[in-house]
C-alpha positions in Angstrom: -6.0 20.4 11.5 -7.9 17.2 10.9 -11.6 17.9 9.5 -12.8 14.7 7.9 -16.3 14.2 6.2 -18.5 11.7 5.6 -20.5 14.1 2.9 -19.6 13.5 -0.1 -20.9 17.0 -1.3 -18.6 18.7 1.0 -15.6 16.3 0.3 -15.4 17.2 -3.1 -16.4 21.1 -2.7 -13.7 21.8 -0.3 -11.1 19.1 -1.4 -8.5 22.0 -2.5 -4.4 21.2 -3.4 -3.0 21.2 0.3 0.9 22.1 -0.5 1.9 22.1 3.6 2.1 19.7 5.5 2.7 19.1 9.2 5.9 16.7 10.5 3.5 14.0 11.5 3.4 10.5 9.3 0.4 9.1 7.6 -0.7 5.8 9.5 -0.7 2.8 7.2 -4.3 2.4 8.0 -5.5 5.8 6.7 -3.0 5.5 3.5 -4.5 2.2 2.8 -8.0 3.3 2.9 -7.1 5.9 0.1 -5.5 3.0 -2.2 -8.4 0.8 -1.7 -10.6 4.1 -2.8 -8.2 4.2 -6.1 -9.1 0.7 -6.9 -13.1 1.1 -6.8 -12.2 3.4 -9.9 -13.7 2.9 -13.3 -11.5 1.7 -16.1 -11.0 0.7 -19.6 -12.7 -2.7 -19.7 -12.3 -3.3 -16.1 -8.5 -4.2 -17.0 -7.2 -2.5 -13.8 -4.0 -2.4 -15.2 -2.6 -0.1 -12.8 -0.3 -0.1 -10.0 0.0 2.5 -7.2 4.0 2.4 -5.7 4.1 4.3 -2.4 7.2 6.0 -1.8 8.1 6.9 2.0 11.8 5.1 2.6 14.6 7.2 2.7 16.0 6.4 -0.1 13.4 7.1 -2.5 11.7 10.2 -0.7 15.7 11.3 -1.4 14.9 10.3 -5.0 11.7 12.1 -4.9 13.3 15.2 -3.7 15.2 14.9 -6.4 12.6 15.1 -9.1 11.1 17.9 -7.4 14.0 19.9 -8.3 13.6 18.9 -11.4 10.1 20.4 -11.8 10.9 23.3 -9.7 13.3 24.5 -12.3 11.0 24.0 -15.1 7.7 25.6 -14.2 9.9 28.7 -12.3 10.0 30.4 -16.1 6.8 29.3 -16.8 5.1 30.9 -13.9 7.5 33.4 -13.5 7.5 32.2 -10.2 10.0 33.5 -7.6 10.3 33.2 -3.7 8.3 36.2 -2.4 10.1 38.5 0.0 9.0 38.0 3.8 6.5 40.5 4.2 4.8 40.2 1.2 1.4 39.0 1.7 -0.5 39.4 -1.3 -2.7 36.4 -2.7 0.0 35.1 -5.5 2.5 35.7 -2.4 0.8 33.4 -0.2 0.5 30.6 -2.9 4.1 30.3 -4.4 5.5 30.2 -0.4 3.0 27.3 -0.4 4.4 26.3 -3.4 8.6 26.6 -2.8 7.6 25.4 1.0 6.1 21.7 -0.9 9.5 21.7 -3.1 11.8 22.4 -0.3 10.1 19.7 2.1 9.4 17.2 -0.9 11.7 14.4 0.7 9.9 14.5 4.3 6.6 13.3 3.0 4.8 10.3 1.7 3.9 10.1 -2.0 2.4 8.0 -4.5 3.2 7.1 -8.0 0.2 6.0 -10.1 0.8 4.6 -13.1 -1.0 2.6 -16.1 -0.1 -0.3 -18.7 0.3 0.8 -22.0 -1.4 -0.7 -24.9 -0.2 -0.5 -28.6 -4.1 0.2 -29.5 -5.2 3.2 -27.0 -3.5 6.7 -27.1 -1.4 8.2 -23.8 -4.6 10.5 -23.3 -7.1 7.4 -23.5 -5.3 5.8 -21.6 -5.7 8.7 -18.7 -9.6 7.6 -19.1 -8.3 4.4 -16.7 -6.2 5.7 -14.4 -7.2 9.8 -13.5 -10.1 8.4 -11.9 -8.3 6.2 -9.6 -6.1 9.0 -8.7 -9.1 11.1 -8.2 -10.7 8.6 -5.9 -7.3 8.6 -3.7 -7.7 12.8 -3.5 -11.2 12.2 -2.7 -10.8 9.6 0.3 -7.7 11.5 1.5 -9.8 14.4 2.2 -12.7 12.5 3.0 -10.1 11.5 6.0 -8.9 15.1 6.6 -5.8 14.0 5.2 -4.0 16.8 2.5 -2.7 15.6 -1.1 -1.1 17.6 -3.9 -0.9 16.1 -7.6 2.6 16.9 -8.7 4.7 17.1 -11.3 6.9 15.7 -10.4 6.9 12.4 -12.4 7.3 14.5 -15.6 9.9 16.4 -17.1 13.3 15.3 -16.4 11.9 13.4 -12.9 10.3 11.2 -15.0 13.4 9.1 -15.4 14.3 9.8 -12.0 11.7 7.7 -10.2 11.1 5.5 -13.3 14.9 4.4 -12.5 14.5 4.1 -8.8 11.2 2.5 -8.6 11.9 0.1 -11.3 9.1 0.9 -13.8 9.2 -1.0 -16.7 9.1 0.7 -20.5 5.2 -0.4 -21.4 3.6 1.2 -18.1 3.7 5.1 -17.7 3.9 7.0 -15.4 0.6 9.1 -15.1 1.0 11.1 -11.7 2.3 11.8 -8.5 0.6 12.8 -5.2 2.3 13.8 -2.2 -0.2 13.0 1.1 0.3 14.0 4.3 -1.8 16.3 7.9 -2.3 19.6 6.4 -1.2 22.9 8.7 -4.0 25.1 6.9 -7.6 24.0 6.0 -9.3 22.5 3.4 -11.5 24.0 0.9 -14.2 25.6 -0.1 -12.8 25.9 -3.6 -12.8 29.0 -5.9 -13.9 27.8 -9.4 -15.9 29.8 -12.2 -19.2 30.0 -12.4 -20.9 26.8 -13.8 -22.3 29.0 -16.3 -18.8 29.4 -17.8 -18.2 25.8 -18.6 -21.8 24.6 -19.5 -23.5 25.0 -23.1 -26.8 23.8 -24.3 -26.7 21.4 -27.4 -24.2 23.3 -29.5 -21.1 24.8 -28.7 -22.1 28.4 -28.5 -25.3 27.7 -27.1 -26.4 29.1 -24.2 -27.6 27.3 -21.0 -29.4 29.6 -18.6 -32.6 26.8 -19.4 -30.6 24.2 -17.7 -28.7 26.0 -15.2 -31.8 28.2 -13.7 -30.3 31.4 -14.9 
């Protein structure tokens, strides 16, 4: 189901984690409107030093596939995450078939590795300041397009060397995140987030914010 937006209002209120996907490709066109979006991203200086490596051959959707196993088996425990029986529909259900569905397909599908020069002077988590905004402005123009996009895992944990061997990354880059892209079969959005007032305070850290937020 394609439903783009030009509204960039809507775009970011319904741009939920799509986990299925339909059979049908990505044209290079709509792709490459979602990495020139990543590129009118802030960052550090205006360096840029990023690189965005698409992944759709064979071989490395095969290697891809791989690290998604990887990640599978490592947030399984932590969830406690197991494949719901068939006529279980409940909420959680519904989400971890979404979830095993994205694993068990995660070598049909295109994907993208973002990641980010390191710099002896600026922390791992400073250095996120320069590239999660790029990645966010991919998400954003993918659904702005009605396409679907999941931010993975996949390029952590043990897949980490995985793709870092396959693609080729050097040592002083890292590898900051993963997004699989693709048609979604559901719908996107509107999200389900806590009330603003849960996240907003007023000058101090306890303080509230019922002036500010109309409340």
């Amino acid at each position: 189901m394609r439903a783009s937006s030009t509204d960039i209002w809507e775009t970011m209120s319904t741009a939920r984690t799509i986990r299925r996907f339909t059979d049908e490709p990505v044209d290079d066109a709509t792709l490459r409107r979602c990495l020139e979006a990543a590129t009118w991203a802030p960052s550090g200086a205006n360096a840029q030093s990023w690189r965005f490596v698409v992944l759709r051959s064979a071989a490395q959707r095969a290697v891809v596939a791989q690290a998604a196993a990887h990640a599978l088996a490592v947030i399984e425990p932590v969830y406690r995450m197991s494949r719901p029986a068939p006529d279980d529909d409940s909420p959680r259900a519904r989400n971890n078939r979404a979830t095993y569905e994205l694993h068990d397909r995660a070598g049909e599908f295109t994907s993208v590795l973002f990641t980010q020069k390191r710099f002896p002077t600026a922390s791992e988590l400073l250095l996120g300041g320069s590239i999660f905004p790029a990645m966010q402005n991919f998400l954003l123009a993918a659904r702005a397009q009605g396409l679907g996009a999941c931010l993975t895992s996949w390029a952590s944990y043990d897949g980490e060397r995985v793709l870092r061997d396959a693609v080729g990354v050097p040592e002083d880059w890292m590898l900051a995140g993963h997004v699989v892209v693709g048609w979604p079969k559901g719908r996107h959005g509107p999200l389900r987030r806590r009330p603003l007032a849960d996240a907003v305070r007023l000058d101090t850290w306890d303080g509230g914010a019922a002036e500010l937020l109309g409340g």
